[in-house]
N, C-alpha and C positions, 0 to 999 in steps of 0.2 A: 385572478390574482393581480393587484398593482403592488408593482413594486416598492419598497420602502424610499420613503426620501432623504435627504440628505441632514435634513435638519433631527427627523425620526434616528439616525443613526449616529448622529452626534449625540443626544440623548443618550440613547444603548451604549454607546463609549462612555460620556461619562459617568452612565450609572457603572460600568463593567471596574471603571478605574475603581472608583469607592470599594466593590467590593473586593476588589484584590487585595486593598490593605489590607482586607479583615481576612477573608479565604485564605490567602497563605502565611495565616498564623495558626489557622487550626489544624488538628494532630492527623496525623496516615490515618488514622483508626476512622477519625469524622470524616475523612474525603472518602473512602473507602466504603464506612455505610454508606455516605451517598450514592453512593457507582452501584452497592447492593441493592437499594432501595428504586432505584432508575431498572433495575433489570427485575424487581418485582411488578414496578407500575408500567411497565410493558406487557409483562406476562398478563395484569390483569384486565388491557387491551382486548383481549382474545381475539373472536372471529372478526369482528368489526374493525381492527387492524389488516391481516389476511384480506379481508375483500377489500379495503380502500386498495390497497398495495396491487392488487390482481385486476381491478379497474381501469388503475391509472397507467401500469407497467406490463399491459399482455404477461406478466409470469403469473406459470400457475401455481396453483394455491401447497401441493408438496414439495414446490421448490424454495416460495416464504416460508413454510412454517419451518422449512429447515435453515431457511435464513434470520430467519426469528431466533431461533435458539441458538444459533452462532453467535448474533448480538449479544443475547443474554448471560453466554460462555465467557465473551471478551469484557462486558463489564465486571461478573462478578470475579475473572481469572488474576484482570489488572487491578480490581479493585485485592484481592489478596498479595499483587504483586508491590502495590502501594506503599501497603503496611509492612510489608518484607523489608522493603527500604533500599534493597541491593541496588536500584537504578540510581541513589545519590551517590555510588562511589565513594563512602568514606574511606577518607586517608587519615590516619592521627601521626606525627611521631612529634616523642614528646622529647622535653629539651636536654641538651647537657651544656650546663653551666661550666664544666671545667676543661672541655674541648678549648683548642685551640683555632679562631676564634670561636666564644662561645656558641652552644650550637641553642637555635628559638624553638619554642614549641610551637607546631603548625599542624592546624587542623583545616580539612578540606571537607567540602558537603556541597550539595545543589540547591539553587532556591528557584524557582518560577520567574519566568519570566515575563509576565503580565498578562490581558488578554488577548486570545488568539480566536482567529477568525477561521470554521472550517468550513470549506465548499462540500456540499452531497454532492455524491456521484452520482450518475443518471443510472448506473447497471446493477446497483445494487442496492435498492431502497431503505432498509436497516443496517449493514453490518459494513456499510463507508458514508454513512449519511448525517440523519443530525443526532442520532446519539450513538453512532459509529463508534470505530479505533480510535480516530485523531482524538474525538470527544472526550473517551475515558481517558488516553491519555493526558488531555491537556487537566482533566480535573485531577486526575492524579499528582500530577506534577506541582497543582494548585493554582492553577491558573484559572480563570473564567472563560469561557467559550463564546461565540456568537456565531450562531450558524445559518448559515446560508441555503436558505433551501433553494434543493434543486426543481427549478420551475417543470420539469415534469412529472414529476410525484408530490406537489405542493401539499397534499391534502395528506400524503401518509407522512409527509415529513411533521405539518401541525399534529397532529396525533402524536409524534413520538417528542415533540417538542413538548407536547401536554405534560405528556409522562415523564418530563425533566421537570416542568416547572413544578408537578405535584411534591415531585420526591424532594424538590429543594422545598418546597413549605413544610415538609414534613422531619425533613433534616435541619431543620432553622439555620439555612444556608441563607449566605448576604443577599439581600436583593441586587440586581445586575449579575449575580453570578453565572446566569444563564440567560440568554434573549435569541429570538429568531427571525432572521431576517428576512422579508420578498425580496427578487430582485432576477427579472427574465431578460434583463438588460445588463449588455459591458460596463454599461456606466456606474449599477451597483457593486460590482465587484472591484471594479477599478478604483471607485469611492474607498471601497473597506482598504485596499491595497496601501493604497497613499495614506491615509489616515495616521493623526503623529501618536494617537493612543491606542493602537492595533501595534504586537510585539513580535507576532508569528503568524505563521498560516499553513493549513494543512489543507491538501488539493489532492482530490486523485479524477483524473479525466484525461481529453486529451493533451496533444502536447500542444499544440495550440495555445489551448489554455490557462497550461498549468507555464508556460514561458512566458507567456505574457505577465502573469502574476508577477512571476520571478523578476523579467526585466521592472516590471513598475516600482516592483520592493527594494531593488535594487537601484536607482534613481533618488529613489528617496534622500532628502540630507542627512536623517539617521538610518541606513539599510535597515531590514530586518530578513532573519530565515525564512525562506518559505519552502516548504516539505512536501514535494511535488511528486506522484507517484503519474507518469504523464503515458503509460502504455507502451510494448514488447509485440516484437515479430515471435519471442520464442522459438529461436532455431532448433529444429532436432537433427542431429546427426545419425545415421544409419551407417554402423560399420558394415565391414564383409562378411566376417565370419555371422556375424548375427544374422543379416538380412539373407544371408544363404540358408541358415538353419532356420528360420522364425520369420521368413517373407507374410504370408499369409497371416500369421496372429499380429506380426507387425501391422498391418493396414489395417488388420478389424482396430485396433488398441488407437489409432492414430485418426482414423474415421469417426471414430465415436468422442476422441477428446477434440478436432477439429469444430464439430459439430454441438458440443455441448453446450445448451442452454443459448441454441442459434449463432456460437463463436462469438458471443456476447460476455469473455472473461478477459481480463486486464492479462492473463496468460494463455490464449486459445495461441496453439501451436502452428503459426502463420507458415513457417517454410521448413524443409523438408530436404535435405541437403545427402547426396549418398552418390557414389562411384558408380559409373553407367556400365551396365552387366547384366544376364540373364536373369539373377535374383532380384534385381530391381523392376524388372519387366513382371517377370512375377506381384512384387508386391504394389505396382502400379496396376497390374487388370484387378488385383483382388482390391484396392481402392475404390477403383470403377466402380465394379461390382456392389459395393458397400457403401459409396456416396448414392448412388442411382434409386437406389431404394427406398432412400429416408425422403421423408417429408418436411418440408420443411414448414412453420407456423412464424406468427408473427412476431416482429423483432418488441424491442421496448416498447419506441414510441416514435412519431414520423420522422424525427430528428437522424435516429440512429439510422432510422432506414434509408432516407435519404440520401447519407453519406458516408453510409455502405456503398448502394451502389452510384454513386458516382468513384467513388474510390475503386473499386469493381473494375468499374467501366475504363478507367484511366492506367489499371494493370494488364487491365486482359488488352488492351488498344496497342500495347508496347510492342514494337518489332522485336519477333523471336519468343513472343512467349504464346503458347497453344493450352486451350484448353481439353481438358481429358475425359474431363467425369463434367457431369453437371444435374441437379435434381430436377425437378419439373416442377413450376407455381411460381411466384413470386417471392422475391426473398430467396435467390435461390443457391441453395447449398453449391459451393465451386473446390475442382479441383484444377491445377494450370502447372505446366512445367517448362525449363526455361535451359536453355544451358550453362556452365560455369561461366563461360565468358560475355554472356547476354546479363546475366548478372551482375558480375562486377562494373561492364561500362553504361550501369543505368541505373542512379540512384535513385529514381522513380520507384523501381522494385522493391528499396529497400525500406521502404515506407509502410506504417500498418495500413491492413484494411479491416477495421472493427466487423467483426462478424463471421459467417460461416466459410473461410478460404483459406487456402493454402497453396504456395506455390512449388515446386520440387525441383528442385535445382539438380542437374544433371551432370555430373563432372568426369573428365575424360581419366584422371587417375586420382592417389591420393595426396598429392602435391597441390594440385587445383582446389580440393575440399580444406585446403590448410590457405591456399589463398581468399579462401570465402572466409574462414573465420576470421583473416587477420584483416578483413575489407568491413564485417560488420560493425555496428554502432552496439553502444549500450544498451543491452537486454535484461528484462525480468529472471529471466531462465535461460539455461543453453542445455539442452539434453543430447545424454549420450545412449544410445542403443547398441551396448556393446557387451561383448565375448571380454575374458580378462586377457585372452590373449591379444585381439583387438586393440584395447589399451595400451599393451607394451609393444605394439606396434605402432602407436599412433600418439606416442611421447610429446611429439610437439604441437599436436592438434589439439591436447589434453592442457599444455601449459598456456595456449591460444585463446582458450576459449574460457579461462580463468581469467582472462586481463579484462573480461565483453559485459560478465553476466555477474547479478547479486548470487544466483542458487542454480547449483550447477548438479542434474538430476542424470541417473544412471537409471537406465532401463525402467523407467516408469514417464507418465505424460505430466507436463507445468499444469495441466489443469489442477485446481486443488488444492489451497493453500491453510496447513495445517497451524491453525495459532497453536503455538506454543514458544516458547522462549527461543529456542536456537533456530527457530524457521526468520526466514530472511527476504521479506517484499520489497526488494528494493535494486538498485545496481546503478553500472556506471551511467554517464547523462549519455543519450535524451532518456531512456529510460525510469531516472528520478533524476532532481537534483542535486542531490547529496545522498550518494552510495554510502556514506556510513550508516545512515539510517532507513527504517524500512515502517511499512504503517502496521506490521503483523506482528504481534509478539510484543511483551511488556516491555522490553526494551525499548518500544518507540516514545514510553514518556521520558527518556532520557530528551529530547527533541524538544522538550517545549521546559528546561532547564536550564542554568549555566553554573558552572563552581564558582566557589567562592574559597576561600582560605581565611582563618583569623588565625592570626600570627599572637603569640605569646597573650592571652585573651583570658580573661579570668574565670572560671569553671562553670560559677553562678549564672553568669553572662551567658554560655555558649549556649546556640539549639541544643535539646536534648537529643540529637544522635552525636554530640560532639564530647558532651560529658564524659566524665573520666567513670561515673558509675552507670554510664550505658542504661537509662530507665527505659528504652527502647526494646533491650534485646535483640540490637539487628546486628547482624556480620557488621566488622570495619577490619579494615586494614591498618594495625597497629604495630607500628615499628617492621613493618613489612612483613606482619605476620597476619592469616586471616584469623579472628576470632570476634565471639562474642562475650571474652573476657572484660572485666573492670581495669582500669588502670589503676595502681596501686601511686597514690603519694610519697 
């Protein structure tokens, strides 16, 4: 793969501008079949998709095809979320002339906000890559894309790039409204970052990564958003009453989501936080027991693995922290545990380590596990493994660990993230950049939009979700009431 050059991407910019003129004037219903017809010309990718992807990314082949259909869910789910329309927010209220002073008619809606640049993620070759979440969202929204493939899956990323540029010739979609970009170097990305005709960017990787983006967009003399999903410790708390009664299913349930898919998830439940006691001793041998077993197989690609373990290597080095469990082979599955107060005075610990580990924080009461929450950073998840009486003993560990995390999970693992509207990939920084928004769920094409308002605007004139006779049929919000009523003259 060589990288695209800069001149090559100046081009793609300003083919991307042209078509954004045209792209976002056409209907939810056209961006919509497009995002359908994109999750047709995936599916008819078939096995030949699967095995580039299982080539390039050690996963095996039931773990794409369930990734594959994930993708296919999120384009045709946004692509019906498009046309729904509820992500433009409309607001109408319309005027009174004989208010004192008179009062204007104002209508609110969202337009796109030009093209957007998204980085593929290394761990997930379809369903965060080049025709991913950010992707449908950004077509949704009506924006044009230019994606970035991620230089370790170049080959399954050109295939899914194929099956975009098909579906626009078939959708007689503007030319530029899709392009894809090489680029195994900082300097193509940081190109796309600066760039005065790129408006947004959607990242999910490390944090490294996705900050650097941040500060570069950020620098710029016009900023722009960039929509940083940048990786989580995913804390889990273990209460008492729980790990007394559930010690033992607790480890198998917590071994197994540590472990999944090599602790290669943007949410693999890094630490392990619970009050030092007999049922912890308990649920630490049956950890043992249940890391020692498993095998562990190869990570992504050398990248990840390499800085697995040096990451690894740089936790387990820390004074006061002991390893407990550990699998056998390379690549190898860890378990380590540390005390409350070895925790709090080393911010080293509080770092990810991508991959198969986790560390268990050990705390002398429950005052200590209230100063671990209030010490941690911005998490994906913060899980609770609790009894409801648990809960109401533990009132301010509960209101704690609501300030940390996007999705705050009771008695199940962060492995697992279900699209649907009210699910939430996101949380405070470093976690993402912007905890309003999350890259799971239709809601994220709000992120590549901004409102607009037209103030006292003639009927004729307004987009058709603004019209007083609604030819849309979507929800607004009219005089502060929801419907999909007309406005009567």
């Amino acid at each position: 793969m060589v990288d695209s050059t800069t001149q090559e991407i100046d081009e793609i910019l300003d083919k991307a501008v042209d078509a954004f003129h045209q792209y976002k004037t056409y209907s939810l219903k056209q961006r919509a079949d497009f995002m359908r017809t994109i999750a047709l010309e995936i599916t008819a990718l078939g096995d030949e998709l699967i095995n580039t992807a299982a080539s390039e990314t050690n996963l095996p082949a039931p773990r794409l095809i369930g990734e594959r259909a994930r993708t296919i869910f999120q384009l045709n789910s946004y692509a019906e979320a498009t046309e729904a329309g509820n992500w433009m927010n409309v607001s109408i209220d319309t005027a009174d002339p004989a208010r004192t002073p008179p009062k204007p008619d104002t209508r609110k809606t969202c337009v796109p906000l030009g093209p957007v640049v998204v980085f593929g993620a290394s761990n997930f070759p379809f369903a965060y890559s080049t025709a991913g979440g950010d992707t449908a969202c950004a077509f949704g929204a009506g924006c044009p894309v230019i994606a970035k493939a991620h230089p370790a899956h170049f080959k399954t990323s050109s295939l899914m790039a194929e099956a975009i540029f098909k579906a626009a010739r078939k959708c007689n979609m503007p030319n530029g409204v899709f392009a894809h970009v090489r680029g195994a170097s900082f300097e193509v990305g940081s190109y796309l970052a600066g760039h005065p005709q790129v408006k947004a960017i959607g990242f999910t990787g490390s944090f490294s990564g996705g900050k650097a983006l941040f500060d570069l967009a950020n620098r710029r003399s016009v900023p722009i958003p960039v929509f940083a999903e940048m990786g989580s410790i995913n804390p889990v708390f273990l209460l008492p009453e729980k790990l007394m009664n559930e010690a033992d299913s607790l480890a198998k349930q917590l071994a197994s989501s540590v472990t999944l898919g090599m602790g290669q998830f943007c949410t693999n439940p890094g630490l392990i936080i619970a009050v030092d006691s007999e049922p912890l001793d308990r649920f630490l041998y049956q950890l043992k027991k249940e890391i020692e077993v498993l095998a562990p197989s190869k990570m992504l690609h050398e990248g990840i693995e390499s800085n697995y373990e040096q990451k690894l290597a740089q936790a387990l080095n820390q004074k006061g922290v002991q390893i407990i469990a550990s699998s056998a082979g390379l690549s190898k599955l860890m378990i380590a545990t540390a005390t409350a107060q070895t925790f709090l005075k080393n911010p080293i610990l509080h770092q990810e380590v991508f991959g198969p580990y986790a560390l268990v924080i050990q705390c002398t009461n429950k005052e200590e596990m209230l100063s671990i929450a209030k010490a941690l950073e911005g998490q994906l998840t913060t899980t609770l493994m609790a009894t409801v009486a648990d809960i109401k003993t533990h009132g301010e560990l509960l209101n704690a660990i609501q300030e940390i995390c996007g999705r705050l999970i009771f008695n199940n693992v962060p492995t697992g993230v279900e699209v649907s509207l009210s699910m939430h990939h996101g949380g405070p920084f470093p976690a993402s950049t912007d905890s309003r928004f999350g890259a799971v769920g239709a809601d994220g094409i709000k992120r590549f939009a901004r409102p607009i308002c037209y103030q006292n605007c003639e009927d004729e004139l307004l987009p058709d979700e603004l019209k007083n006779h609604n030819p849309l049929q979507i929800f607004r919000t009219v005089n502060n009431v929801l419907t999909k009523d007309v406005i009567l003259n």
